[in-house]
Biotite code that builds the C-alpha atoms (Angstrom):
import biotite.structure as struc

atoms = struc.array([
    struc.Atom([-25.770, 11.584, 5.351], chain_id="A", res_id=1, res_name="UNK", atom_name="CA", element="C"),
    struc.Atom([-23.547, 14.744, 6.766], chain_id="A", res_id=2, res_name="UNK", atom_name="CA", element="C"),
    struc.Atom([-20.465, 12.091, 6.389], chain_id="A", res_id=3, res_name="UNK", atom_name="CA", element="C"),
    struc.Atom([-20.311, 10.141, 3.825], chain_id="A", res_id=4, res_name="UNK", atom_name="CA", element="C"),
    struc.Atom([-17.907, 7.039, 4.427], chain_id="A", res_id=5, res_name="UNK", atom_name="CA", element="C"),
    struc.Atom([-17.076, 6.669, 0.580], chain_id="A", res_id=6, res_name="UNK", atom_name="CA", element="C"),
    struc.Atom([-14.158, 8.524, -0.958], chain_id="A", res_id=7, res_name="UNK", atom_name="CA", element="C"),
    struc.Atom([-14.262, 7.953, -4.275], chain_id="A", res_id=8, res_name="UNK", atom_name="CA", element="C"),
    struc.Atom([-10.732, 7.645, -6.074], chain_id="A", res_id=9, res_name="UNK", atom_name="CA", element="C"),
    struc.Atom([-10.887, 9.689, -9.692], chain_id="A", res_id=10, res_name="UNK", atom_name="CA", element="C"),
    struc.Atom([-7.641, 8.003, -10.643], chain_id="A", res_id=11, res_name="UNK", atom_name="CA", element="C"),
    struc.Atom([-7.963, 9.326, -14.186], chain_id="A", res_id=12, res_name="UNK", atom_name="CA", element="C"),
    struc.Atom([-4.966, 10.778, -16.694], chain_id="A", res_id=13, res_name="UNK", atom_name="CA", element="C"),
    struc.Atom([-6.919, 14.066, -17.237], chain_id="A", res_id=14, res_name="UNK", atom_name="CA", element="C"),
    struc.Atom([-9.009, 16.280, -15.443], chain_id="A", res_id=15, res_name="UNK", atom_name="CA", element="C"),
    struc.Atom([-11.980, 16.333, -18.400], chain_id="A", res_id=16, res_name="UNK", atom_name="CA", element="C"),
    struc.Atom([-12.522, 12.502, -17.294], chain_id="A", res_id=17, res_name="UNK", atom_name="CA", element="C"),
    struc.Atom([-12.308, 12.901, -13.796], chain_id="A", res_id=18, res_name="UNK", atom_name="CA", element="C"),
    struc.Atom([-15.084, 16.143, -13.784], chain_id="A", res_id=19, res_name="UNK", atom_name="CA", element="C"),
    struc.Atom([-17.404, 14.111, -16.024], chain_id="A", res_id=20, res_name="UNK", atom_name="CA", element="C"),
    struc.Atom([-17.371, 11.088, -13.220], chain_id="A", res_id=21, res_name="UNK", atom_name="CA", element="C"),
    struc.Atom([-17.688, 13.391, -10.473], chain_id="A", res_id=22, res_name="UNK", atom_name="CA", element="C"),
    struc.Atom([-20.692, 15.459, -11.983], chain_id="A", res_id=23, res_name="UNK", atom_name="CA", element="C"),
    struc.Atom([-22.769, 11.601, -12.150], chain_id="A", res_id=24, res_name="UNK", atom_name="CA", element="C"),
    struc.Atom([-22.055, 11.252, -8.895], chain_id="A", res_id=25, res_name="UNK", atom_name="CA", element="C"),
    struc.Atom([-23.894, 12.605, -5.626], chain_id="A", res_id=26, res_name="UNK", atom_name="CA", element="C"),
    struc.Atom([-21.896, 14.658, -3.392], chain_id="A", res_id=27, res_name="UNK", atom_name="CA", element="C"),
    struc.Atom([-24.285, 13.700, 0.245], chain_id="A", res_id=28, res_name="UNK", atom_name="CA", element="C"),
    struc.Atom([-22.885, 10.233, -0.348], chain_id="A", res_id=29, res_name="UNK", atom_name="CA", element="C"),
    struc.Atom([-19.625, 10.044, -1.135], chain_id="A", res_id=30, res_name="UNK", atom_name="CA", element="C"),
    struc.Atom([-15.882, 12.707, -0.705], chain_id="A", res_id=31, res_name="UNK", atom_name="CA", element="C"),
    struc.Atom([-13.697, 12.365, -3.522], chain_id="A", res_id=32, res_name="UNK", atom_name="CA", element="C"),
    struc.Atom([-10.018, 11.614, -4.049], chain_id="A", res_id=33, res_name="UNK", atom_name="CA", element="C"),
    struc.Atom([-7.330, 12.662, -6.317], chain_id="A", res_id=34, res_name="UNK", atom_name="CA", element="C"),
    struc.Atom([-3.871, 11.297, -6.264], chain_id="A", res_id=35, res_name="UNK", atom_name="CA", element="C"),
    struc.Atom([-0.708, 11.786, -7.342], chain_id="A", res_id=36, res_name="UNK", atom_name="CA", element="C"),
    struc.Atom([-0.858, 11.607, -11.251], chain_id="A", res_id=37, res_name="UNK", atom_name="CA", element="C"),
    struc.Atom([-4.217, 13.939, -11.829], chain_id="A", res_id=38, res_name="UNK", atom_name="CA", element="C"),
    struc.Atom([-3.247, 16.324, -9.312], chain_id="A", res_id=39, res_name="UNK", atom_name="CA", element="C"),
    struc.Atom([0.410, 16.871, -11.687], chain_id="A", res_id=40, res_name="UNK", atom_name="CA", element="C"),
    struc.Atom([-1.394, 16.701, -14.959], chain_id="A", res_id=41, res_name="UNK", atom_name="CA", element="C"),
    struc.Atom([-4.340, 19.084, -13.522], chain_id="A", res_id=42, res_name="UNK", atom_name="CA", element="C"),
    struc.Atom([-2.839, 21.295, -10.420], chain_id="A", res_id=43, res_name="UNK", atom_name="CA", element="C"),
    struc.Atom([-4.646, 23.170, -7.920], chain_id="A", res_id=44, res_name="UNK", atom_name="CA", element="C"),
    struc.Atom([-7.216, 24.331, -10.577], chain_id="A", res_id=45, res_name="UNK", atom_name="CA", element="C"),
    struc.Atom([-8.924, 20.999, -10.352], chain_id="A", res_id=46, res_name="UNK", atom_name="CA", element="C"),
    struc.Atom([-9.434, 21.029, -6.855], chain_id="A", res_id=47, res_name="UNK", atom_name="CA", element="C"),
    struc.Atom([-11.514, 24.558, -7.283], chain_id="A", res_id=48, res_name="UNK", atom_name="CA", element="C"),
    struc.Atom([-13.323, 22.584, -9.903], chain_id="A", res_id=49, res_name="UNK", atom_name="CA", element="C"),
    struc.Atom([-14.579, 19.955, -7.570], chain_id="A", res_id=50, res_name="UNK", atom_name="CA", element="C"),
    struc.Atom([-15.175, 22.206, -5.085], chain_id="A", res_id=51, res_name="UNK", atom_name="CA", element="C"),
    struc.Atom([-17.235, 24.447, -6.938], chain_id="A", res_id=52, res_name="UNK", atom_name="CA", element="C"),
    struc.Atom([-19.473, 21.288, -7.356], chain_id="A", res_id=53, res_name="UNK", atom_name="CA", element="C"),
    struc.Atom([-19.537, 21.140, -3.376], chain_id="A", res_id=54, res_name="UNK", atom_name="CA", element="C"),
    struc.Atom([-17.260, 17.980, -2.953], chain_id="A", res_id=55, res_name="UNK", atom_name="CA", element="C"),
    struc.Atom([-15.027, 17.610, -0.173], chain_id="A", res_id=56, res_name="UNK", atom_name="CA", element="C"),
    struc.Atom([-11.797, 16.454, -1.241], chain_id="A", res_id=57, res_name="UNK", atom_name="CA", element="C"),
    struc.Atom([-9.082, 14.046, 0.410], chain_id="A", res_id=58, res_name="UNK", atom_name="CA", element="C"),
    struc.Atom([-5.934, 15.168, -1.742], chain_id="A", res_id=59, res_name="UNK", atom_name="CA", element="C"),
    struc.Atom([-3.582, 12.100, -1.855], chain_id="A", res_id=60, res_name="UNK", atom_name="CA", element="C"),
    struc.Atom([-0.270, 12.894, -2.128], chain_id="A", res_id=61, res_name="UNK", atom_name="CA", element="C"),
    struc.Atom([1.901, 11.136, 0.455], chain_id="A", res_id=62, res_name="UNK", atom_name="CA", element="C"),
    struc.Atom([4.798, 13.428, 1.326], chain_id="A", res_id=63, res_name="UNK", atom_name="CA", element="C"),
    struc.Atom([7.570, 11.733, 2.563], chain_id="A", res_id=64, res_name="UNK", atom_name="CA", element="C"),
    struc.Atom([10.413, 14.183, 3.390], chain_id="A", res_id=65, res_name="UNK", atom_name="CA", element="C"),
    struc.Atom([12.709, 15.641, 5.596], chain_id="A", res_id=66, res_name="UNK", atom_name="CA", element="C"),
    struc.Atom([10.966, 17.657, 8.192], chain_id="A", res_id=67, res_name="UNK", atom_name="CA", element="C"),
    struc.Atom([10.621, 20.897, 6.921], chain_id="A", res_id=68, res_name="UNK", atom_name="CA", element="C"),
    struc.Atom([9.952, 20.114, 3.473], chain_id="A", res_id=69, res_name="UNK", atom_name="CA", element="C"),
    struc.Atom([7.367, 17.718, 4.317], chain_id="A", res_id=70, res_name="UNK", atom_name="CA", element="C"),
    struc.Atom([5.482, 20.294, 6.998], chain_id="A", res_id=71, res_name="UNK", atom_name="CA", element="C"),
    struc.Atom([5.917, 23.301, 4.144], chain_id="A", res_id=72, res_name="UNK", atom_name="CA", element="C"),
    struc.Atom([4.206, 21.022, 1.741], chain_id="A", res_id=73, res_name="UNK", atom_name="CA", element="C"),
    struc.Atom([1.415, 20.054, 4.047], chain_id="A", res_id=74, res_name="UNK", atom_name="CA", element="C"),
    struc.Atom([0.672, 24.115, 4.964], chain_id="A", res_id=75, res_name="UNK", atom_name="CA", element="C"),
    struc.Atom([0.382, 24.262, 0.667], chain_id="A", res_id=76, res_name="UNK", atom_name="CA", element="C"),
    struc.Atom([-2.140, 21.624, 0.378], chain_id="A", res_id=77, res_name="UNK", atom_name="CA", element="C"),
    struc.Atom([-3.877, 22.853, 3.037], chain_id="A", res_id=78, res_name="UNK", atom_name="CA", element="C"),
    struc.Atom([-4.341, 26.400, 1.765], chain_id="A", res_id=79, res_name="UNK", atom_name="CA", element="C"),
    struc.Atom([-6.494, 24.682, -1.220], chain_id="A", res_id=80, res_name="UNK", atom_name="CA", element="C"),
    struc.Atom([-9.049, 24.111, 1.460], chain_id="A", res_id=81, res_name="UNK", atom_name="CA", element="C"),
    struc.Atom([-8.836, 20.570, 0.908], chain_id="A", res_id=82, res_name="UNK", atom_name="CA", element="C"),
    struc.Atom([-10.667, 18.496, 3.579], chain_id="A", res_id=83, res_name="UNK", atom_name="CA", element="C"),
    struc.Atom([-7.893, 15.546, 3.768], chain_id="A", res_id=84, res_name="UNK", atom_name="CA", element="C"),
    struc.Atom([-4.562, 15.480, 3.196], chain_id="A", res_id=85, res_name="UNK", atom_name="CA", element="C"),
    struc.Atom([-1.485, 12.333, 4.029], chain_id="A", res_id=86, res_name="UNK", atom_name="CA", element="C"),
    struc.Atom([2.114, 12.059, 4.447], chain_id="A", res_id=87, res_name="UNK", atom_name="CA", element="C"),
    struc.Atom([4.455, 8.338, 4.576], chain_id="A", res_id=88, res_name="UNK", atom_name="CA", element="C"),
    struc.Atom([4.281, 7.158, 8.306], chain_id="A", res_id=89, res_name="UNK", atom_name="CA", element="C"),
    struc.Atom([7.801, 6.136, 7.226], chain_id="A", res_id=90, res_name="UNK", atom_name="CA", element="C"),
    struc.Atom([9.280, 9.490, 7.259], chain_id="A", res_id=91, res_name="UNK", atom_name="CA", element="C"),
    struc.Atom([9.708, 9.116, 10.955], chain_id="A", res_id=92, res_name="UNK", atom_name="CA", element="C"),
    struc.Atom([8.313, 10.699, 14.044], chain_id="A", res_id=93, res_name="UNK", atom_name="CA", element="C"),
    struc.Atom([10.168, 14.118, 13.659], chain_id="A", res_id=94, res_name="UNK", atom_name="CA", element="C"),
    struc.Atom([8.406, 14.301, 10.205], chain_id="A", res_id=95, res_name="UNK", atom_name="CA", element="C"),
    struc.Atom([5.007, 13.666, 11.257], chain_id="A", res_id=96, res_name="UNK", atom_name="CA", element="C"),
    struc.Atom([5.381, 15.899, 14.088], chain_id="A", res_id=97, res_name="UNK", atom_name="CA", element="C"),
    struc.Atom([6.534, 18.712, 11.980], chain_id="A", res_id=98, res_name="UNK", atom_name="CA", element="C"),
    struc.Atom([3.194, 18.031, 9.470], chain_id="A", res_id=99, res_name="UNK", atom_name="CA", element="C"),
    struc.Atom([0.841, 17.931, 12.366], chain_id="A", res_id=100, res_name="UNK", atom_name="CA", element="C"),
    struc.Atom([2.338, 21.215, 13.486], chain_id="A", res_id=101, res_name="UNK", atom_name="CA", element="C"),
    struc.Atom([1.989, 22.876, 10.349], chain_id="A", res_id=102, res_name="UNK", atom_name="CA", element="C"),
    struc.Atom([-1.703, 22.562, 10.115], chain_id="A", res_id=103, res_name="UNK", atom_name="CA", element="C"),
    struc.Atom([-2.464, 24.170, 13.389], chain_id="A", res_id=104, res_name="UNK", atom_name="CA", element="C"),
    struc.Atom([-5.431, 25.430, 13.905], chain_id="A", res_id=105, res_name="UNK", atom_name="CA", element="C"),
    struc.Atom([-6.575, 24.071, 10.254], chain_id="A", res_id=106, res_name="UNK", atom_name="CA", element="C"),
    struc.Atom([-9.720, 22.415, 9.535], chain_id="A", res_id=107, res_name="UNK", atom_name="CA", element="C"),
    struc.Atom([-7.759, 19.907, 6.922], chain_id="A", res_id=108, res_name="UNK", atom_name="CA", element="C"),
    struc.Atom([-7.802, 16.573, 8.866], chain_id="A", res_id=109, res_name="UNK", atom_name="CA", element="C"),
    struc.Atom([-3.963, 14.629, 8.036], chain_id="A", res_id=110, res_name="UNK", atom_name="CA", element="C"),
    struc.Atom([-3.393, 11.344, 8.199], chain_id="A", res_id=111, res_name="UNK", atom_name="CA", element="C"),
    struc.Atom([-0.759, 9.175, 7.496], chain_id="A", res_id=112, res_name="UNK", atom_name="CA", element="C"),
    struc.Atom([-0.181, 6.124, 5.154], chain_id="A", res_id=113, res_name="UNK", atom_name="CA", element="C"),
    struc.Atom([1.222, 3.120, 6.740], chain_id="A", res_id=114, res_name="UNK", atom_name="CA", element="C"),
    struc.Atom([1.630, -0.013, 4.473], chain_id="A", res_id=115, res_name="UNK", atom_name="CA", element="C"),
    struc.Atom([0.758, 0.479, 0.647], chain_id="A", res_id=116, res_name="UNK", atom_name="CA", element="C"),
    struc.Atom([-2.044, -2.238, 0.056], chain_id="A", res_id=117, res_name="UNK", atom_name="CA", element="C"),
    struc.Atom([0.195, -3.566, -2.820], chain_id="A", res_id=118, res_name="UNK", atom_name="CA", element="C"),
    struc.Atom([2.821, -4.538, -0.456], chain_id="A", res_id=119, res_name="UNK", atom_name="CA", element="C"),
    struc.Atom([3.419, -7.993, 0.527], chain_id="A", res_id=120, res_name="UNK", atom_name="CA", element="C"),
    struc.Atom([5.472, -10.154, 3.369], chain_id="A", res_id=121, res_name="UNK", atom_name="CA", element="C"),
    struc.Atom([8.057, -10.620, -0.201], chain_id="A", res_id=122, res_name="UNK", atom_name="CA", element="C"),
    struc.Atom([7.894, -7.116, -0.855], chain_id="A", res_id=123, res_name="UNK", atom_name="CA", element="C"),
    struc.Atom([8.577, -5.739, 2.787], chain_id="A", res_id=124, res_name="UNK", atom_name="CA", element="C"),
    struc.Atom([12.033, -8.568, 3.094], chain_id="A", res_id=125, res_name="UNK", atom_name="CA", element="C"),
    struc.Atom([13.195, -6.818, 0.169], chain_id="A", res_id=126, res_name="UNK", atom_name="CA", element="C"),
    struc.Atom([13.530, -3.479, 1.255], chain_id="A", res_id=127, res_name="UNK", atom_name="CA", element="C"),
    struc.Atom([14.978, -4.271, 4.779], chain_id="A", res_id=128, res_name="UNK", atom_name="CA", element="C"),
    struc.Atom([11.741, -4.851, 6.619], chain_id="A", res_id=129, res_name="UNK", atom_name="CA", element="C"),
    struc.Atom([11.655, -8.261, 7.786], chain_id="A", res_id=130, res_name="UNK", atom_name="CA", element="C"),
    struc.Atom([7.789, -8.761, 9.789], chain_id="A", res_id=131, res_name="UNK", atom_name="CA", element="C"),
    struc.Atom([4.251, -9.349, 8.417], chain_id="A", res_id=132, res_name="UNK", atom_name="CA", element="C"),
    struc.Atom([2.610, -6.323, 7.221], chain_id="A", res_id=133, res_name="UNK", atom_name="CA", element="C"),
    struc.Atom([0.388, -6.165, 10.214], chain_id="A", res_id=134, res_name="UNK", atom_name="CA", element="C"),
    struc.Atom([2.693, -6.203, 13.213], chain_id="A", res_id=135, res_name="UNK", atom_name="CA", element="C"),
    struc.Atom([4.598, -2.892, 10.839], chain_id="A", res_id=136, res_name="UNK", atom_name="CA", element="C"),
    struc.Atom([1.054, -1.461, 10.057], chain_id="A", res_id=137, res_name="UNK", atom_name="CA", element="C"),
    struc.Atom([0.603, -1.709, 13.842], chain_id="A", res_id=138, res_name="UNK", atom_name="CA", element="C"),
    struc.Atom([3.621, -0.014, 15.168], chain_id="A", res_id=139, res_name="UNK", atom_name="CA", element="C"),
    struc.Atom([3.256, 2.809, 12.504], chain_id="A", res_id=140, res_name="UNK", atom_name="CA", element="C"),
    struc.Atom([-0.231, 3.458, 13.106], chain_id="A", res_id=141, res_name="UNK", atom_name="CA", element="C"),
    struc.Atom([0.482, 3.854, 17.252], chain_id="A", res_id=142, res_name="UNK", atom_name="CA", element="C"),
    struc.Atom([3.671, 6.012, 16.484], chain_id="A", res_id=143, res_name="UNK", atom_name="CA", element="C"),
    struc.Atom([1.164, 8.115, 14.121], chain_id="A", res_id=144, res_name="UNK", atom_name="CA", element="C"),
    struc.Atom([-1.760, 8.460, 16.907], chain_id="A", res_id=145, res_name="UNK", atom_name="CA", element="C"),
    struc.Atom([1.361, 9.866, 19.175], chain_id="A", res_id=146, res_name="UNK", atom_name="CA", element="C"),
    struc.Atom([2.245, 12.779, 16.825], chain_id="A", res_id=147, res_name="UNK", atom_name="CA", element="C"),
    struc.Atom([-1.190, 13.611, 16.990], chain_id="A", res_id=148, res_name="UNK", atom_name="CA", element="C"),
    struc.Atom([-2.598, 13.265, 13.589], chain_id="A", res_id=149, res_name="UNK", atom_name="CA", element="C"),
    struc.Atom([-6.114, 11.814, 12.734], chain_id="A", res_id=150, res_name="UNK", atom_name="CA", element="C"),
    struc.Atom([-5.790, 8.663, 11.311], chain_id="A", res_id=151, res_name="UNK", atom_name="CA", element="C"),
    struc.Atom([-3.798, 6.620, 8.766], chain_id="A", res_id=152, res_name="UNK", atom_name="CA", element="C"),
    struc.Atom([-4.689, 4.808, 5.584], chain_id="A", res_id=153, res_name="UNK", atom_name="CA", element="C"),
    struc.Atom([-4.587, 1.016, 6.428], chain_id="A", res_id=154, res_name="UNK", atom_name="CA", element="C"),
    struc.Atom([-5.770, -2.373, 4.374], chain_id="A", res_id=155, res_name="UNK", atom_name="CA", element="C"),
    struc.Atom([-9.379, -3.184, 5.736], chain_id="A", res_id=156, res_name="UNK", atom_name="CA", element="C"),
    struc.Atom([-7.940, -6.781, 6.565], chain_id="A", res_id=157, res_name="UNK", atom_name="CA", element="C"),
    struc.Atom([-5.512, -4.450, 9.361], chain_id="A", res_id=158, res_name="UNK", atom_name="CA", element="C"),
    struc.Atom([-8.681, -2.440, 10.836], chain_id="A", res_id=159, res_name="UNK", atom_name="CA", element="C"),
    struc.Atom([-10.057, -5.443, 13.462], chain_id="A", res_id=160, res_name="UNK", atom_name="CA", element="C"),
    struc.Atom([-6.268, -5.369, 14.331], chain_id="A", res_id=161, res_name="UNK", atom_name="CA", element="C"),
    struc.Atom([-5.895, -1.370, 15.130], chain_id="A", res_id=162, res_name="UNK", atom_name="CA", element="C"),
    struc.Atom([-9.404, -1.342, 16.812], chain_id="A", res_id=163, res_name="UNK", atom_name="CA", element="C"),
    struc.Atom([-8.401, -3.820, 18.901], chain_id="A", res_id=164, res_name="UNK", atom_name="CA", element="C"),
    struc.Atom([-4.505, -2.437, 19.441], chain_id="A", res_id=165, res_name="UNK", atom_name="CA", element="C"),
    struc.Atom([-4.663, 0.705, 21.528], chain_id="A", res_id=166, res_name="UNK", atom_name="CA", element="C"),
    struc.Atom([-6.180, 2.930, 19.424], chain_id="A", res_id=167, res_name="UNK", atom_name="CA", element="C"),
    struc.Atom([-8.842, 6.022, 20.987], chain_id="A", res_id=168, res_name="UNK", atom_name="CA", element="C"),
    struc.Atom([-11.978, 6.110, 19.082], chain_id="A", res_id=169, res_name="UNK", atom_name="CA", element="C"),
    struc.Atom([-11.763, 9.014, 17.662], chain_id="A", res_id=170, res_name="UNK", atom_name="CA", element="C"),
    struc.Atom([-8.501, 7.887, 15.202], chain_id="A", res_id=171, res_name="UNK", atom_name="CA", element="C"),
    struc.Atom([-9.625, 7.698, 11.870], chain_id="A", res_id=172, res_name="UNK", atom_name="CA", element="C"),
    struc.Atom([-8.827, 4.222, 9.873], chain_id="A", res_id=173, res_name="UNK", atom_name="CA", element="C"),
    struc.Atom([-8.974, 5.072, 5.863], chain_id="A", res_id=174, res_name="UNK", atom_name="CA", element="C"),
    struc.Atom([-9.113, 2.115, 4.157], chain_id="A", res_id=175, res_name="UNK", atom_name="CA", element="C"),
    struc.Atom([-8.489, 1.849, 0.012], chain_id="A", res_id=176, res_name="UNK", atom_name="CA", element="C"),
    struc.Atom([-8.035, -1.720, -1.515], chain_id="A", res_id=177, res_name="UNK", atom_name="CA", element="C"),
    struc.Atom([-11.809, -2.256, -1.439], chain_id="A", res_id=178, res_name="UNK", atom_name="CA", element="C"),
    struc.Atom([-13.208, -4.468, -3.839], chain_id="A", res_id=179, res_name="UNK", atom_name="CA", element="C"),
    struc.Atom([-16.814, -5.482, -4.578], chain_id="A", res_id=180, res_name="UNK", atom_name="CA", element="C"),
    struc.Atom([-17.317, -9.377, -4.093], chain_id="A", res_id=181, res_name="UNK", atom_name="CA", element="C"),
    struc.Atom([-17.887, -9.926, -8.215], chain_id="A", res_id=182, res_name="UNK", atom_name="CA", element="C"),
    struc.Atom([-14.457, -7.369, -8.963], chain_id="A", res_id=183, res_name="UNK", atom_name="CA", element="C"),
    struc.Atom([-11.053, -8.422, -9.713], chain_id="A", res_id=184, res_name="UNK", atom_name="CA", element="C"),
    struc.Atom([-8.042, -7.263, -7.263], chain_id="A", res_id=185, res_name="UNK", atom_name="CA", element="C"),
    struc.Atom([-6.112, -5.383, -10.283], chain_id="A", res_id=186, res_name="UNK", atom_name="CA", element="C"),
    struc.Atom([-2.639, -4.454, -8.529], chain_id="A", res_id=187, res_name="UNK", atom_name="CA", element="C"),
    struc.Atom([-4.067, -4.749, -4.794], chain_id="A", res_id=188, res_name="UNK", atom_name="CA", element="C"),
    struc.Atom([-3.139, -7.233, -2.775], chain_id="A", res_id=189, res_name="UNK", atom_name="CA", element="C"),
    struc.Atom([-4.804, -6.792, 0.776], chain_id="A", res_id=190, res_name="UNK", atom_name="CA", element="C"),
    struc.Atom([-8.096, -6.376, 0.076], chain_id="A", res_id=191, res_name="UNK", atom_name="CA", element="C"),
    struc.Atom([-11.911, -6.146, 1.329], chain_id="A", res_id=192, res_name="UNK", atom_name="CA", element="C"),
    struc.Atom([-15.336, -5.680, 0.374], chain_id="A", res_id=193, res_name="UNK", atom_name="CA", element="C"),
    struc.Atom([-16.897, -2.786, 1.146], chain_id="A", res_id=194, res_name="UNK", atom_name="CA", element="C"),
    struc.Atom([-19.018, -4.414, 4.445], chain_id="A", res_id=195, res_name="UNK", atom_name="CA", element="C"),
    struc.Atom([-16.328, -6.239, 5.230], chain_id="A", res_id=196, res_name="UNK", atom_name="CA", element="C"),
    struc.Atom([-14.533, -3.438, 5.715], chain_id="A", res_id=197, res_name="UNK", atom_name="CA", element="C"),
    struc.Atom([-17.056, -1.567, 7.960], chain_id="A", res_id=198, res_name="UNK", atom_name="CA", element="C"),
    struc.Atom([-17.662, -4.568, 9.710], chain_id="A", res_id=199, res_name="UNK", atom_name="CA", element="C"),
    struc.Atom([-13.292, -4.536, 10.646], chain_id="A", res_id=200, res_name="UNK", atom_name="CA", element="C"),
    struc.Atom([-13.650, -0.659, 11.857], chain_id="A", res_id=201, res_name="UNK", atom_name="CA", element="C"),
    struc.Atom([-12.716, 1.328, 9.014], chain_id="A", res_id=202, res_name="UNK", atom_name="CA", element="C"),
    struc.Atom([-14.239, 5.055, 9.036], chain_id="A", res_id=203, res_name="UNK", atom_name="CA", element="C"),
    struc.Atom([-13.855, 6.195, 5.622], chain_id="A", res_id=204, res_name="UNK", atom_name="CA", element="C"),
    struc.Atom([-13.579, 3.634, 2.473], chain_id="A", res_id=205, res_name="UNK", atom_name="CA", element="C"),
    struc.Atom([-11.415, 4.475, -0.981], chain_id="A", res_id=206, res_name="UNK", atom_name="CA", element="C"),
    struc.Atom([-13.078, 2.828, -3.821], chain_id="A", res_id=207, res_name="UNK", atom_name="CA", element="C"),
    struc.Atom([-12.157, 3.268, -7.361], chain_id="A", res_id=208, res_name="UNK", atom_name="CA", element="C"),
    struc.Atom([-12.637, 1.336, -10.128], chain_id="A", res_id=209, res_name="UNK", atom_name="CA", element="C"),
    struc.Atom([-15.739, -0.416, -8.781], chain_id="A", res_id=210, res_name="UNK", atom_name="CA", element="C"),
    struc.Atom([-17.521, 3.188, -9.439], chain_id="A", res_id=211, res_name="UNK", atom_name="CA", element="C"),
    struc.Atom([-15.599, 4.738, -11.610], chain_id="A", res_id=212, res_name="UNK", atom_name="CA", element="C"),
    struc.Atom([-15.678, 2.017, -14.279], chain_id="A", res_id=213, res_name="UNK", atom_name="CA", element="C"),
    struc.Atom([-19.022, 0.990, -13.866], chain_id="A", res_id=214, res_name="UNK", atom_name="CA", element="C"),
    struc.Atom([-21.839, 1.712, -16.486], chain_id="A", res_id=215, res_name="UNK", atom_name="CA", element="C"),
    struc.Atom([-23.672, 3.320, -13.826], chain_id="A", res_id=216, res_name="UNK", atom_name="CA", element="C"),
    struc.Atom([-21.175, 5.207, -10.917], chain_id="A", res_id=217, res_name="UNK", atom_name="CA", element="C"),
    struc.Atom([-24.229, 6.456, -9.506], chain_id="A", res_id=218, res_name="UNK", atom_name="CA", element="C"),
    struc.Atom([-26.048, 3.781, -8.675], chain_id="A", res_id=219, res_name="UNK", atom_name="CA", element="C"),
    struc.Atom([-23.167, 1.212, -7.426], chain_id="A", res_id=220, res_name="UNK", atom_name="CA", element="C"),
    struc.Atom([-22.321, 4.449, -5.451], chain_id="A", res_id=221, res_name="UNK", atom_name="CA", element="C"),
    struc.Atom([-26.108, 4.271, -3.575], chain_id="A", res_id=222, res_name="UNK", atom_name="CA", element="C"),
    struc.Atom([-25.545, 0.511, -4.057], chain_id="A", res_id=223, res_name="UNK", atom_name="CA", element="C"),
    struc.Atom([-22.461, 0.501, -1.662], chain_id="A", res_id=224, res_name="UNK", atom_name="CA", element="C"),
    struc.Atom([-24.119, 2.706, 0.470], chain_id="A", res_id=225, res_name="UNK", atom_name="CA", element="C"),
    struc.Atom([-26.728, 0.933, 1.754], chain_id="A", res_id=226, res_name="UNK", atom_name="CA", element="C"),
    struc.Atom([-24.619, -1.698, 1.727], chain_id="A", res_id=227, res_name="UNK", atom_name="CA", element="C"),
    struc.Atom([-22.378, -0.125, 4.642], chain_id="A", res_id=228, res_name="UNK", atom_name="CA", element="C"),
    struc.Atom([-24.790, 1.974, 6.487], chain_id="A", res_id=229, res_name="UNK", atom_name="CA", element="C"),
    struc.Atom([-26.833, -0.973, 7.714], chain_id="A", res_id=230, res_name="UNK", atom_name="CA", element="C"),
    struc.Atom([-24.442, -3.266, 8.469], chain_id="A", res_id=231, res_name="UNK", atom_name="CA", element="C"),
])
């Protein structure tokens, strides 16, 4: 499999945990992920850690800035040689324009988060933004595909949605929030199992603690692969 669908999150506190997972798991079927908290506890030295084991890695750390900032943070991550990167579809069309200039004629792919899968209807009337989640994860993901970036990062319930919305083929849906039928949602809301997502249109699916806290990562990994490649 020259693209594996599965990017699996190493949401761990320390870099010592998150090399152990990654060395049980099998690089032809799955990218990995690092987010916010590992990549501040571990830095870019991590990322030439999992590279040296041949992983490609989607480095998740959603700037949302002004402009220049943002862009001069994208060319940064970039220069790891990460595969993926993502900014806040929130910080406006000037912003995203700015980021998807900035990697010009790089091979990192960016994309940009829409909703968090946290957020609810509640949550979004709180902070001003008074619609469902999937009429905002709409309009953000067309204003996104108009900057010209790849994709976004979208709940697998909003993927049937997008396909269906105006969106060329070629735009990349990432979807995290996926759960396996017999997990608990832990602090997602919007959530999918991991055919139901492929069966909605997602590309590439963000699973974490279904692998990484399993007895076995390896084999729910090859488990959840067959799953979604003969759906």
């Amino acid at each position: 499999m020259c693209d594996p669908r599965i990017i699996v999150a190493l949401d761990f506190p320390d870099q010592v945990e998150a090399l152990e997972l990654a060395r049980r798991l099998d690089r032809s079927l799955c990218r990995i992920k690092v987010g916010k908290e590992l990549f501040t506890r571990a830095g870019p030295q991590l990322i030439e850690k999992l590279m040296r084991l041949d992983f490609e890695i989607f480095l998740d750390l959603k700037f949302h800035d002004i402009p220049n900032t943002a862009a001069s943070a994208c060319t940064a991550a970039a220069a790891l040689g990460v595969w993926m990167i993502n900014v806040h579809a929130l910080g406006g069309k000037k912003m995203l324009l700015a980021c998807r200039e900035s990697l010009h004629q790089k091979n990192t792919k960016l994309i940009a988060v829409t909703l968090l899968t946290s957020l609810q209807r509640e949550d979004l009337d709180e902070v001003g933004l008074f619609d469902t989640p999937a009429h905002i994860v709409q309009r953000l993901a067309l204003l996104t595909q108009q900057c010209g970036l790849d994709g976004v990062v979208c709940s697998a319930l909003e993927a049937a949605q997008l396909r269906s919305s105006g969106l060329i083929e070629e735009f990349l849906l990432v979807t995290p929030g996926i759960r396996l039928a017999d997990s608990g949602y832990n602090d997602q809301a919007r959530v999918a199992t991991p055919r139901q997502a492929v069966q909605n249109g997602a590309d590439y699916l963000v699973i974490g603690r279904p692998i990484t806290r399993a007895a076995e990562p390896l084999k729910v990994l090859e488990k959840i692969s067959r799953e979604i490649y003969f759906v």
